[in-house]
C-alpha positions as CSV (number, residue, x, y, z in Angstrom):
1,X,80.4,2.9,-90.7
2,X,83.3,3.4,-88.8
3,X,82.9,3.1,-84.7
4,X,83.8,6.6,-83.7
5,X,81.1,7.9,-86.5
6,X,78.3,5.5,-84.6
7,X,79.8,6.8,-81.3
8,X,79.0,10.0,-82.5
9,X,75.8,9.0,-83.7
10,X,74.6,7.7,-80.5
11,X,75.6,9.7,-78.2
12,X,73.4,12.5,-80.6
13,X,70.3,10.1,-79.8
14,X,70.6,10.0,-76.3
15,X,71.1,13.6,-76.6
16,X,67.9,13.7,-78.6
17,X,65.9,11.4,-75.9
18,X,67.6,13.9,-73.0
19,X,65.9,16.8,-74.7
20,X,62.0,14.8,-75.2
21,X,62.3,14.1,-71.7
22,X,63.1,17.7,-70.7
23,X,60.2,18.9,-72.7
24,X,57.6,16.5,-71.1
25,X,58.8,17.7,-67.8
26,X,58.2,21.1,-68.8
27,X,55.1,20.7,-70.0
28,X,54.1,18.8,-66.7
29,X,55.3,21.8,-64.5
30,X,53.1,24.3,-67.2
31,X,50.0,21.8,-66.2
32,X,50.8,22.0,-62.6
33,X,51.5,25.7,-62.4
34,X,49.9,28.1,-64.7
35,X,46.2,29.0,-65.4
36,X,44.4,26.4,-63.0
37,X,40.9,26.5,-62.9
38,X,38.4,24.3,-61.9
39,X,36.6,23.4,-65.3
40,X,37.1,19.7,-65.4
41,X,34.0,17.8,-64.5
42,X,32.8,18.0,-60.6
43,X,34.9,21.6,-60.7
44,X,38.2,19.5,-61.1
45,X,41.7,21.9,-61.4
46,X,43.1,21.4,-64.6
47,X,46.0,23.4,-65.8
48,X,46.6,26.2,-68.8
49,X,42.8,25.7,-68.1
50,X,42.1,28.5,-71.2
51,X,44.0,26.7,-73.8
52,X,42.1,22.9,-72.8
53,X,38.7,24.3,-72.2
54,X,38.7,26.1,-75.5
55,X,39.8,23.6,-77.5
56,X,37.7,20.8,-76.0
57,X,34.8,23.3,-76.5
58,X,35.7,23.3,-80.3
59,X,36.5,19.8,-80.6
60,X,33.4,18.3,-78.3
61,X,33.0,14.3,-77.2
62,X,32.9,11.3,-80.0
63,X,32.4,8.2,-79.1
64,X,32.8,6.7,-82.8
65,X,36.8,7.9,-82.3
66,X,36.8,6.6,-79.0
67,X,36.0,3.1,-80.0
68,X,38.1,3.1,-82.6
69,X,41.2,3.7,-80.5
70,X,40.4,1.4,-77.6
71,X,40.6,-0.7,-80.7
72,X,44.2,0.6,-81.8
73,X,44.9,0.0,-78.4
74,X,44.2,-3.6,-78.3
75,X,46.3,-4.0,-81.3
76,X,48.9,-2.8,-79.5
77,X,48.7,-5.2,-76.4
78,X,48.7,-8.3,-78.7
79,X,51.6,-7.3,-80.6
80,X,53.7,-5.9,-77.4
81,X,52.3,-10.0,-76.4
82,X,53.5,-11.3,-79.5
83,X,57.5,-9.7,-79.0
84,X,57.0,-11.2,-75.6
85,X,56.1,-14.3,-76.8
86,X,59.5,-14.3,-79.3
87,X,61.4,-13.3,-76.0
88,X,59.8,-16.5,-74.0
89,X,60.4,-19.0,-76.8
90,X,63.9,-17.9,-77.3
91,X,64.8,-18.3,-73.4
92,X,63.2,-21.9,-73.9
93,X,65.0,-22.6,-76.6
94,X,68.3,-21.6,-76.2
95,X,67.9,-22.4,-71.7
96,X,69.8,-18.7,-71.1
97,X,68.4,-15.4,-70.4
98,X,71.7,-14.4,-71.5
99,X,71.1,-16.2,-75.1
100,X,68.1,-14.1,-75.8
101,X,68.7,-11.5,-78.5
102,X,69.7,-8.2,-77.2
103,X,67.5,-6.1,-78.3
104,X,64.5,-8.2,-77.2
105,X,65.8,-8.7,-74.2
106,X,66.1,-4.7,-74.4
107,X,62.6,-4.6,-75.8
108,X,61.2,-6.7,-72.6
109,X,62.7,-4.2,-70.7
110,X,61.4,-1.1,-72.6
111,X,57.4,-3.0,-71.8
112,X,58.3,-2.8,-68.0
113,X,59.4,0.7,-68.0
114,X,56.2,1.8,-69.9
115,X,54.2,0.1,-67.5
116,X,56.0,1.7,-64.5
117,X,55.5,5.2,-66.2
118,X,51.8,4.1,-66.6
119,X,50.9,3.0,-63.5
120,X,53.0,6.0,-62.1
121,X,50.5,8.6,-63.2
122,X,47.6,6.3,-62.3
123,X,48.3,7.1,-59.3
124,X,50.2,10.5,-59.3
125,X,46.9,12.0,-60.9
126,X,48.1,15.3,-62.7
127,X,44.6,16.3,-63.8
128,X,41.6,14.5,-64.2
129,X,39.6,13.6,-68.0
130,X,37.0,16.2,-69.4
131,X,34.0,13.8,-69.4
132,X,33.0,10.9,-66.7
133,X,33.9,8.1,-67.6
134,X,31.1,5.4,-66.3
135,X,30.6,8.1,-63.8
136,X,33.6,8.6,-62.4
137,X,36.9,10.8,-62.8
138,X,39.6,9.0,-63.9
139,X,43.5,10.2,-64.5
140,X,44.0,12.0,-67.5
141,X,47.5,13.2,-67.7
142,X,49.7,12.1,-69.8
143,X,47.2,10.4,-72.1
144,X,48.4,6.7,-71.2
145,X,46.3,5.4,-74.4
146,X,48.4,7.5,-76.6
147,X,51.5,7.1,-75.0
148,X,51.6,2.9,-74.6
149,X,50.4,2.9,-78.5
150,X,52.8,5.3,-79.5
151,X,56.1,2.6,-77.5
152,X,54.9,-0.4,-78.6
153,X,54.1,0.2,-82.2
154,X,57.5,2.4,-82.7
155,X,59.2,-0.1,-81.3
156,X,57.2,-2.5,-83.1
157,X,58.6,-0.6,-86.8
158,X,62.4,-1.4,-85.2
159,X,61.7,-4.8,-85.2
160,X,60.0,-5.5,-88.5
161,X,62.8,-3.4,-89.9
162,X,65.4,-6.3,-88.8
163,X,63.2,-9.6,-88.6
164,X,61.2,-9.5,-91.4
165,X,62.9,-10.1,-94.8
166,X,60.5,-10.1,-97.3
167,X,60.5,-6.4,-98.5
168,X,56.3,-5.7,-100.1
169,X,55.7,-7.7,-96.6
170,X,57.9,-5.3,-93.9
171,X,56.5,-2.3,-96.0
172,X,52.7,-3.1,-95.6
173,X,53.6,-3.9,-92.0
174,X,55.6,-0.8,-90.6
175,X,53.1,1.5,-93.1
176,X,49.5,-0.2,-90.7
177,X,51.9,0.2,-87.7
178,X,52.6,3.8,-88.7
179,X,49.0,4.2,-89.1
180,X,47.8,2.8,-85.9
181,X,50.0,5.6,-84.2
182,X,48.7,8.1,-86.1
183,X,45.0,7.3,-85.5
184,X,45.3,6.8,-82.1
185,X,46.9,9.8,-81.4
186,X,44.4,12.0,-83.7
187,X,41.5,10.0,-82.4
188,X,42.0,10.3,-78.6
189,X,42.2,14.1,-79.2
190,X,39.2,14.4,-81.3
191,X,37.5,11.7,-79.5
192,X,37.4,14.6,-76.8
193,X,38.0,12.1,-73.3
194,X,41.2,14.3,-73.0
195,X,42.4,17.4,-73.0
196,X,45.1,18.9,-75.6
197,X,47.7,18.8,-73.0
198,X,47.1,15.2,-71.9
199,X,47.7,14.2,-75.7
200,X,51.0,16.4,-75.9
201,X,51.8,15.0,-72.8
202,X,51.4,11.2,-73.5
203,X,53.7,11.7,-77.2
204,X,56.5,13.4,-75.7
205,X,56.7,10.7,-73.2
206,X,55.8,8.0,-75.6
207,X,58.6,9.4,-78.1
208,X,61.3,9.4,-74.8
209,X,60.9,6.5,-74.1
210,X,61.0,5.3,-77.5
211,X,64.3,7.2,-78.7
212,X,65.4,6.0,-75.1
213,X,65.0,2.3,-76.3
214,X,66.2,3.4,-79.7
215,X,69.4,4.7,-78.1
216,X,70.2,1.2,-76.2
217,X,69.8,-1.4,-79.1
218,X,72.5,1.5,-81.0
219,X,74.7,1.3,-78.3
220,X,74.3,-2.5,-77.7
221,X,74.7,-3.1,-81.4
222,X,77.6,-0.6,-81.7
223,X,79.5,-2.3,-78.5
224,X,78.7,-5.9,-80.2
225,X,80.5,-4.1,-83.8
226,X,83.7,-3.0,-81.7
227,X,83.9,-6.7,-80.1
């Protein structure tokens, strides 16, 4: 493809990830502006309070879906553990951080931000969950479950696509990846320890930051094609 078409390309994905970014931001202000009303556990303010309540109402608490995507969620962490692992033995191997492949090197750096936009809302509590959790209330906005899932295993897909050669092998691989994100997503929502807006919340930022990551390796592979 020729390098002003991938130009083009790219600079369409970061237009892309400018867009997710706008939307979650949006949707943040919604939460912390319109219809609040205490009906979050201890009379808590959640936002577009008749939307959330209704649907939590209709959906109710299930702990069999909550288990099952702490689950997903460890999954996750061991394979985010396993590309850091790759990135480690690389920088051992070849005694230069600038050595390490680019896009893991990328990837490393995608982790950190993720964490920095978890621990962000840890503390900058938007709203708090529907139900105690071991009797407290604890942040709830974005849902950080579905958001981390949603990086790592995206991201995850990317890699297999490049590092794993045998074909039946990367398929069964990218289609249990796609599947994790799926059933995390569905089953934090119906698991009901969130509200509808924490989920929306947590995939638009999950997808941002994805297509953000996505829109580095293009350009890093793109600037490595033109030298």
């Amino acid at each position: 493809m020729e390098p002003k078409i991938l130009k083009e390309k790219n600079l369409r994905n970061f237009s892309v990830t400018a867009v997710l970014f706008l939307l979650f931001i949006a949707l943040t202000i919604a939460v912390l502006t319109f219809d609040m009303q205490p009906i979050g556990p201890g009379s808590s303010i959640v936002g577009l309070a008749d939307l959330n309540k209704s649907l939590h109402d209709a959906i109710g608490v299930n702990h069999y879906w909550y288990n099952i995507t702490e689950w997903t969620g460890l999954i996750a962490i061991t394979v985010a553990c396993g590309f850091s692992l790759l990135g480690l033995a690389q920088l051992i191997a070849r005694k230069s951080i600038k050595k390490i492949d680019s896009d893991i090197f990328a990837l490393g750096s995608f982790y950190l931000l993720v964490a920095i936009c978890y621990a962000l809302f840890e503390i900058w509590i938007v709203n708090y969950r529907p139900v105690m959790m071991d009797g407290t209330l604890e942040a709830s906005y974005p849902s950080s479950h579905a958001m981390v899932v949603l990086c790592i295993m995206a991201t995850a897909i990317m890699q297999f696509q490049t590092r794993i050669k045998n074909r039946l092998l990367k398929t069964v691989v990218i289609y249990i990846s796609a599947f994790i994100i799926v059933m995390t997503i569905i089953g934090r929502l119906v698991s009901g320890v969130h509200w509808f807006t924490d989920i929306m919340g947590g995939v638009l930022l999950g997808f941002s930051l994805t297509m953000l990551y996505y829109s580095i390796v293009q350009r890093l592979n793109l600037s490595e094609h033109i030298l």
